[in-house]
Structures are given as structure tokens and as C-alpha cells.
Short mmCIF file of the C-alpha atoms (twelve columns), coordinates in Angstrom:
data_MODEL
# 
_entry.id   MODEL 
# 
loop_
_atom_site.group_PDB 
_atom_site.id 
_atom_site.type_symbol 
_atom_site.label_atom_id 
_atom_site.label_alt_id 
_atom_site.label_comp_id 
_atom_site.label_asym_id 
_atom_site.label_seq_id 
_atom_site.Cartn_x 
_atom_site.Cartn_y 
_atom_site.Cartn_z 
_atom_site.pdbx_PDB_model_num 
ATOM 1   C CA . UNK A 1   -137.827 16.105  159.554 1 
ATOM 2   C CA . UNK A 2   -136.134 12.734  159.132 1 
ATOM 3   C CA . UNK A 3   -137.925 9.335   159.170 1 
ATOM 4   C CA . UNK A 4   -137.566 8.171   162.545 1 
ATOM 5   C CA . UNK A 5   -139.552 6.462   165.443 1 
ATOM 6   C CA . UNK A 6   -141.954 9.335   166.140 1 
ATOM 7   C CA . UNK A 7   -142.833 9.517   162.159 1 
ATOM 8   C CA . UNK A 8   -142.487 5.491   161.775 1 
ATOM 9   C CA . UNK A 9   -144.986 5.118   165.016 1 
ATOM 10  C CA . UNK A 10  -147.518 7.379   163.867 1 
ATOM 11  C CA . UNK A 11  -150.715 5.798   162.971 1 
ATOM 12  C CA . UNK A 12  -150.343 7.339   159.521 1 
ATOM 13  C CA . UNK A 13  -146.876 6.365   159.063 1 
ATOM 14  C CA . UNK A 14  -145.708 4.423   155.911 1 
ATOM 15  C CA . UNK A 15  -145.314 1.696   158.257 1 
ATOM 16  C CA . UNK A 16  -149.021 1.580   159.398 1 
ATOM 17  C CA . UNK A 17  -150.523 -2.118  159.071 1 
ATOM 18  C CA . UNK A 18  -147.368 -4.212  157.689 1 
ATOM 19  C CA . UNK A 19  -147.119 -6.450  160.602 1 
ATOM 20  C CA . UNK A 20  -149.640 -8.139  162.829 1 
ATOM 21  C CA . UNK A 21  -150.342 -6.859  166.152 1 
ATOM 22  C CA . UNK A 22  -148.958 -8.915  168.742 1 
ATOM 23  C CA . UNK A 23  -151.480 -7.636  171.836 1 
ATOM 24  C CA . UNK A 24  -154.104 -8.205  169.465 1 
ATOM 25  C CA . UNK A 25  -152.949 -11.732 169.268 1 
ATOM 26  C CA . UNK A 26  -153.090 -11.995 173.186 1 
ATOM 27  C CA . UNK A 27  -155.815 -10.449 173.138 1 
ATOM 28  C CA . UNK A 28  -154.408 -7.036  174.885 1 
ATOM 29  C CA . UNK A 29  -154.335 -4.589  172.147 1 
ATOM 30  C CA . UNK A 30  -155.966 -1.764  173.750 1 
ATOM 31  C CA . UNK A 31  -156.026 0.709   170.693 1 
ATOM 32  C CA . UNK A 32  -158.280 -1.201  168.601 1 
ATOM 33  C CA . UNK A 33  -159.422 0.720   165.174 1 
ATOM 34  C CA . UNK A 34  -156.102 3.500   166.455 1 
ATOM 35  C CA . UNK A 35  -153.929 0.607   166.667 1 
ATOM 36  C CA . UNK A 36  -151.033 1.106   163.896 1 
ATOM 37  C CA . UNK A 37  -150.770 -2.834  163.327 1 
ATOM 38  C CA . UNK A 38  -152.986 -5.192  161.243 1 
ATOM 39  C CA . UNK A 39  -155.101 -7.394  163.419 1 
ATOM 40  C CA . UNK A 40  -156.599 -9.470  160.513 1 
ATOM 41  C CA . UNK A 41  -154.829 -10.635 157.526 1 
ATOM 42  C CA . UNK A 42  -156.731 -8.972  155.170 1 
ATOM 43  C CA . UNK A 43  -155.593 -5.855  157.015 1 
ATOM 44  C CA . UNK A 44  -152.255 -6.474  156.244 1 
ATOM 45  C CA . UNK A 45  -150.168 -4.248  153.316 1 
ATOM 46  C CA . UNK A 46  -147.178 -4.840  152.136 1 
ATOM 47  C CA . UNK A 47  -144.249 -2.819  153.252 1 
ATOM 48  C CA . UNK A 48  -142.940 0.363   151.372 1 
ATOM 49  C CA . UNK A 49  -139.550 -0.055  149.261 1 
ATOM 50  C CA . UNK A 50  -137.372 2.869   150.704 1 
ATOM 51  C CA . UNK A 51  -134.449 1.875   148.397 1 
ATOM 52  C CA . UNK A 52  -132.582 5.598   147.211 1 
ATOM 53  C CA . UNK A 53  -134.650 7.994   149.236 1 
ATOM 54  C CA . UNK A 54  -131.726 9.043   151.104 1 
ATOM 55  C CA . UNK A 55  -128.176 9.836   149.913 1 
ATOM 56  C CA . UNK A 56  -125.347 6.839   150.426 1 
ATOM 57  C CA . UNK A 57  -123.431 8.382   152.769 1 
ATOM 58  C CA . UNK A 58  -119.854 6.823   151.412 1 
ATOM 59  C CA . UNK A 59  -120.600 7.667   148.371 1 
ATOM 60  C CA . UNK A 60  -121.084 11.111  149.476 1 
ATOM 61  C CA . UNK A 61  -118.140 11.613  151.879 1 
ATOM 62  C CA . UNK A 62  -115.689 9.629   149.288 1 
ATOM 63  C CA . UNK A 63  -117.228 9.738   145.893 1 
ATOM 64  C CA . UNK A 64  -117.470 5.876   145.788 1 
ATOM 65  C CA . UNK A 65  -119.387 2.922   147.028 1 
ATOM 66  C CA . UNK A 66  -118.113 -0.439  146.946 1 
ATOM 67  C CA . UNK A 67  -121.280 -1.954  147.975 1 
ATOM 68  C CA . UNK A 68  -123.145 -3.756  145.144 1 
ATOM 69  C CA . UNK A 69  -126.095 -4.181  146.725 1 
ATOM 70  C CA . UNK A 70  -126.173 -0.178  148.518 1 
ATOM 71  C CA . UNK A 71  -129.992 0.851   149.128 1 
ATOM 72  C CA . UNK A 72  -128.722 4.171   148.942 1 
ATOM 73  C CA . UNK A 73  -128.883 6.804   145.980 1 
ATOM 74  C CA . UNK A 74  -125.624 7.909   144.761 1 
ATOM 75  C CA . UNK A 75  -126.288 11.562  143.337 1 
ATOM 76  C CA . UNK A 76  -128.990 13.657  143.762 1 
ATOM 77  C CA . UNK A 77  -130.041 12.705  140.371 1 
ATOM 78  C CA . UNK A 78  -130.894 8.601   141.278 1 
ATOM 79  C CA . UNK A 79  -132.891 9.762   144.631 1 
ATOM 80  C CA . UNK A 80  -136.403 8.942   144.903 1 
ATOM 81  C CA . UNK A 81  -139.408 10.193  146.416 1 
ATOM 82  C CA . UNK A 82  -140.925 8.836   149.522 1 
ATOM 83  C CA . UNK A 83  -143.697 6.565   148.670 1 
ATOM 84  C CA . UNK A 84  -147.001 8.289   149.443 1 
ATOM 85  C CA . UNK A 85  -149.152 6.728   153.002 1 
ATOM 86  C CA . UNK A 86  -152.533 6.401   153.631 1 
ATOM 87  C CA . UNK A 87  -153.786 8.034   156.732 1 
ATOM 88  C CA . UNK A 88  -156.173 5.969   159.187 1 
ATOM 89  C CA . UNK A 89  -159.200 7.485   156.761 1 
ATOM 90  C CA . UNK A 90  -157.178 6.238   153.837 1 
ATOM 91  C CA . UNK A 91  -156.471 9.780   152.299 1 
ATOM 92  C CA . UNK A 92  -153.378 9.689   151.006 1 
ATOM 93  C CA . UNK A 93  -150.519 11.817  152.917 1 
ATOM 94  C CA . UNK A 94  -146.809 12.768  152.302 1 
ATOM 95  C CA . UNK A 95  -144.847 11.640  155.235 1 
ATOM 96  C CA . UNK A 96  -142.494 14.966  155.505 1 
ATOM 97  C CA . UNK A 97  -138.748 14.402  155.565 1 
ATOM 98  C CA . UNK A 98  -135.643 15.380  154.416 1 
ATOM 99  C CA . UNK A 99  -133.675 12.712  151.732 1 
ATOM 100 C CA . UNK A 100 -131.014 15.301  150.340 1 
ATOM 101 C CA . UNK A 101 -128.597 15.070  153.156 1 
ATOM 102 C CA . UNK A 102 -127.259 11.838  154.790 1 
ATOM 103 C CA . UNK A 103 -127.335 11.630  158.657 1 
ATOM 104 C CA . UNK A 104 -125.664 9.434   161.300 1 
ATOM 105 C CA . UNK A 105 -128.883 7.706   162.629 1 
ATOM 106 C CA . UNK A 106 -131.285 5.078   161.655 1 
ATOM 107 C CA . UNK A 107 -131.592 3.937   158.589 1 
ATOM 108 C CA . UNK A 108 -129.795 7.088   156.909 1 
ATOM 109 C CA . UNK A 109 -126.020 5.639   158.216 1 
ATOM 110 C CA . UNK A 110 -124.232 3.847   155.814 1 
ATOM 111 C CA . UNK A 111 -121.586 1.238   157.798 1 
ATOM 112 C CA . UNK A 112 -124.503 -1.600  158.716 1 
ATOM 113 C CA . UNK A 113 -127.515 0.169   157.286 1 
ATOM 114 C CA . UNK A 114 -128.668 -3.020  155.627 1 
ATOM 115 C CA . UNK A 115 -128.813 -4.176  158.793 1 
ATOM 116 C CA . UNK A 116 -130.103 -0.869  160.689 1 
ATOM 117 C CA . UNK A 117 -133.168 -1.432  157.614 1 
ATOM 118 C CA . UNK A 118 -134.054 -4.915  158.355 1 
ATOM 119 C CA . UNK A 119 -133.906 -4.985  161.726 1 
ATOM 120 C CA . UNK A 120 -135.974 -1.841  162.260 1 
ATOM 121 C CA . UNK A 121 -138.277 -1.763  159.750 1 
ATOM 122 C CA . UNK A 122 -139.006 -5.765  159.266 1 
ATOM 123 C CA . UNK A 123 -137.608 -6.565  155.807 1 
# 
């Protein structure tokens, strides 16, 4: 399975507690404890580095990337592992997905995935 919204909206996703909850802040969070956002600071965690757990799909269609600053891995042999999560009861889990083939959505396209990264993840 790729990393996308269902796996990225899971309360165990990677993603789990690296922004504040803006209900909460309104007082409208209706998940409380299940809620997937911090509503205290010291909740708060920092936000995984995804950098070359997918193939750069330019490089792979063309052999080449002119970007200097490409997130992407270019060759099996730079890509790394996804970073381990911690579950709501902080054991530690493997989000499942598949980094050996690029895809055309999310943050797995190449043309404006800088972008598609920032935007949708918060960096």
C-alpha cells in the first residue's frame, strides 16, 4: 500500500501529533485521547523526514534529475526506509507501503512534488 490519506489519517500514522488540533482549540474536538492531533504542546512531535523513501520518478523514466534539491532517491541503492511510528499505546509500528516503484499521486509524483510535500504534509 502507498502512503496516502487513509494511512496519513490513521491515528497511528507517522503523521500522528505534529500539528495542533484546531477543534481542540475551539473547543470542538470531539475525539479527545483518539484524536490524531496534539492538543497540548508538550504533545507535539516533530514531523518525520520522508526524504528518498520513494524512487524520483525523472530520474527513473529518463535516467537523470536536474533538480538539486530532489527529495527523491535516485537508485534503489540511495532509498530509505520509512521511519518507524508509534501507535496511540506508543508501540512502535511499521506503516506498510511500497517505496520501490514511483506512482502518479501524492507525494510519489515528481513535476511539483516539493510542493505536493509541503502542502500536504505541513513542512
Amino acid at each position: 500500500m502507498a502512503l496516502s490519506k487513509t494511512v496519513v489519517s490513521q491515528g497511528d500514522s507517522l503523521f500522528s501529533k505534529t500539528r495542533m488540533c484546531h477543534f481542540f482549540s475551539v473547543g470542538a474536538c470531539t475525539r479527545g485521547s483518539d484524536c490524531s492531533f496534539a492538543h497540548d504542546e508538550t504533545e507535539l512531535v516533530g514531523r518525520p523526514n520522508l526524504s528518498k523513501t520513494k524512487l524520483c520518478r525523472m530520474y527513473t523514466s529518463t535516467g537523470e534529475c536536474s533538480d538539486a534539491y530532489c527529495r527523491f532517491a535516485h537508485g534503489r541503492d540511495e532509498l530509505l526506509k520509512l521511519p518507524v511510528a508509534r501507535g496511540r499505546k506508543g508501540k512502535k509500528q511499521q506503516i506498510p507501503s511500497k517505496f520501490s516503484e514511483p506512482s502518479r499521486g501524492g507525494i510519489a509524483t515528481h513535476v511539483g512534488a516539493h510542493d505536493i510535500v509541503q502542502d500536504d504534509v505541513g513542512w
